[in-house]
ROPA-91208 format. One line per field, with one value per residue: residue number from 1; x negated, y, z negated of N, C-alpha, C in turn; residue in three letters. Coordinates in pm, whole numbers. Atoms other than C-alpha are relative to their C-alpha. Layout:
<sites>
seq <- (NUM, ...)
neast <- (X, ...)
nnorth <- (Y, ...)
nup <- (Z, ...)
caeast <- (X, ...)
canorth <- (Y, ...)
caup <- (Z, ...)
ceast <- (X, ...)
cnorth <- (Y, ...)
cup <- (Z, ...)
type <- (ALA, ...)
</sites>
This chain:
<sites>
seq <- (1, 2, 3, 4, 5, 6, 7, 8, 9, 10, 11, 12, 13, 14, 15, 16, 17, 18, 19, 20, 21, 22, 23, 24, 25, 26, 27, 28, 29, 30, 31, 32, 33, 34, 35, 36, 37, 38, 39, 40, 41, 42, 43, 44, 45, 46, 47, 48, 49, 50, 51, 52, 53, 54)
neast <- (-90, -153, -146, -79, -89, -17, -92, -62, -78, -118, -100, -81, -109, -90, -116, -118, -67, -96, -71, -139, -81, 2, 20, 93, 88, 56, 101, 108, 118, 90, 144, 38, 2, 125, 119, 21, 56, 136, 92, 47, 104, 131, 89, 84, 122, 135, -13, 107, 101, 29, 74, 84, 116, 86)
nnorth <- (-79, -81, 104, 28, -150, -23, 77, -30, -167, 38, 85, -80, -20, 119, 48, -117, 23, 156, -34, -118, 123, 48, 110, 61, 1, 160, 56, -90, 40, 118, -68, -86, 84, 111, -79, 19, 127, -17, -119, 19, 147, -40, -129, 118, 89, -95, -48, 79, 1, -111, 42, 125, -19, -94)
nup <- (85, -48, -96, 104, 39, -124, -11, 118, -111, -137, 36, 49, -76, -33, 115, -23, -91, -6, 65, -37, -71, 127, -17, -11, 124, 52, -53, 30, 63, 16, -73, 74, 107, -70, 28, 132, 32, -97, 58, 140, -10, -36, 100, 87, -110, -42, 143, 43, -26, -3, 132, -35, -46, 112)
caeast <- (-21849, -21744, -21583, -21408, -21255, -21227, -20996, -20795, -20725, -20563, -20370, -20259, -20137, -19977, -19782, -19617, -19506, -19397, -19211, -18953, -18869, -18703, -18703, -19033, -19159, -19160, -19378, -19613, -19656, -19783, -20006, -20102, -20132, -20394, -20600, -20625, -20727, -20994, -21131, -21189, -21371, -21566, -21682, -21733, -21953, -22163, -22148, -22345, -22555, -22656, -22755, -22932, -23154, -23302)
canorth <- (22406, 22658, 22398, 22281, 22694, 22738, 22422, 22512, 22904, 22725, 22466, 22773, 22917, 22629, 22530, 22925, 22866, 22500, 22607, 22807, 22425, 22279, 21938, 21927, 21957, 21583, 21528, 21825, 21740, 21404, 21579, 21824, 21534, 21309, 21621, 21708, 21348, 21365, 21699, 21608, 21302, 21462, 21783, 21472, 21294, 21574, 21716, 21407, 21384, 21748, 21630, 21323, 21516, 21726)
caup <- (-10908, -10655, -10409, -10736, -10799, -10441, -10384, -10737, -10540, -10279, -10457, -10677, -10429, -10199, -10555, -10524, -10200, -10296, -10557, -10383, -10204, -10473, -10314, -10267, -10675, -10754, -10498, -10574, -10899, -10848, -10596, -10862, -11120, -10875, -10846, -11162, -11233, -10911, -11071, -11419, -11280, -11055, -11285, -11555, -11276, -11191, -11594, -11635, -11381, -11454, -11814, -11711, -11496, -11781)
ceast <- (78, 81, 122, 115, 30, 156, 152, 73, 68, 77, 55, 126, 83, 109, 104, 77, 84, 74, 131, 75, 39, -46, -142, -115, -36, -130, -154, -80, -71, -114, -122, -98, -207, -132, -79, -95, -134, -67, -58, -78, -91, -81, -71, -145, -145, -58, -129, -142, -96, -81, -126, -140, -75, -81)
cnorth <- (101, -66, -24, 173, 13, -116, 11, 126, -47, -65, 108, 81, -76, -8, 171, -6, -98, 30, 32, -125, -74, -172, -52, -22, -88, -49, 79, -5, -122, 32, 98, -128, -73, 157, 45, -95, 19, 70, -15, -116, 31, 102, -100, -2, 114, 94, -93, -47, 130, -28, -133, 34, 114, -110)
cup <- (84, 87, -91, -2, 134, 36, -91, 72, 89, -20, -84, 100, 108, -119, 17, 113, -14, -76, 28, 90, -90, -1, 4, -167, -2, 36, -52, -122, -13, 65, -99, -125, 73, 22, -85, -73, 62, -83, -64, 3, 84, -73, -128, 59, 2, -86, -33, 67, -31, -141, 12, 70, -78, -68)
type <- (UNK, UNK, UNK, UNK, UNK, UNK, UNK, UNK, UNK, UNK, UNK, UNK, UNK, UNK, UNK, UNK, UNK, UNK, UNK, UNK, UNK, UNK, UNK, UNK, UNK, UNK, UNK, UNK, UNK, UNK, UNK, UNK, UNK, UNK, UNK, UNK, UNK, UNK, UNK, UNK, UNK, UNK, UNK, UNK, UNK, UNK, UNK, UNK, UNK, UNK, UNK, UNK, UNK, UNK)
</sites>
């Protein structure tokens, strides 16, 4: 969980910096998008193993 908030603080801030490149949004949010995705599949993943081992 804190790798997860830890990684999130740094892509927050990376995206403020990226921001101010206009060219580079498109790309950022697909970057933004696939993490997102990753995240919610790993916090799932380890949501369930966390229940499983009770």
């Amino acid at each position: 969980m804190v790798v997860v908030v830890g990684v999130l603080i740094i892509i927050n801030s990376l995206v403020i910096v990226e921001t101010q490149q206009l060219e580079h949004r498109l790309l950022l949010k697909q970057v933004l998008s696939m993490v997102i995705k990753i995240s919610t599949v790993y916090m799932s993943r380890s949501t369930n193993i966390w229940i499983n081992s009770w």
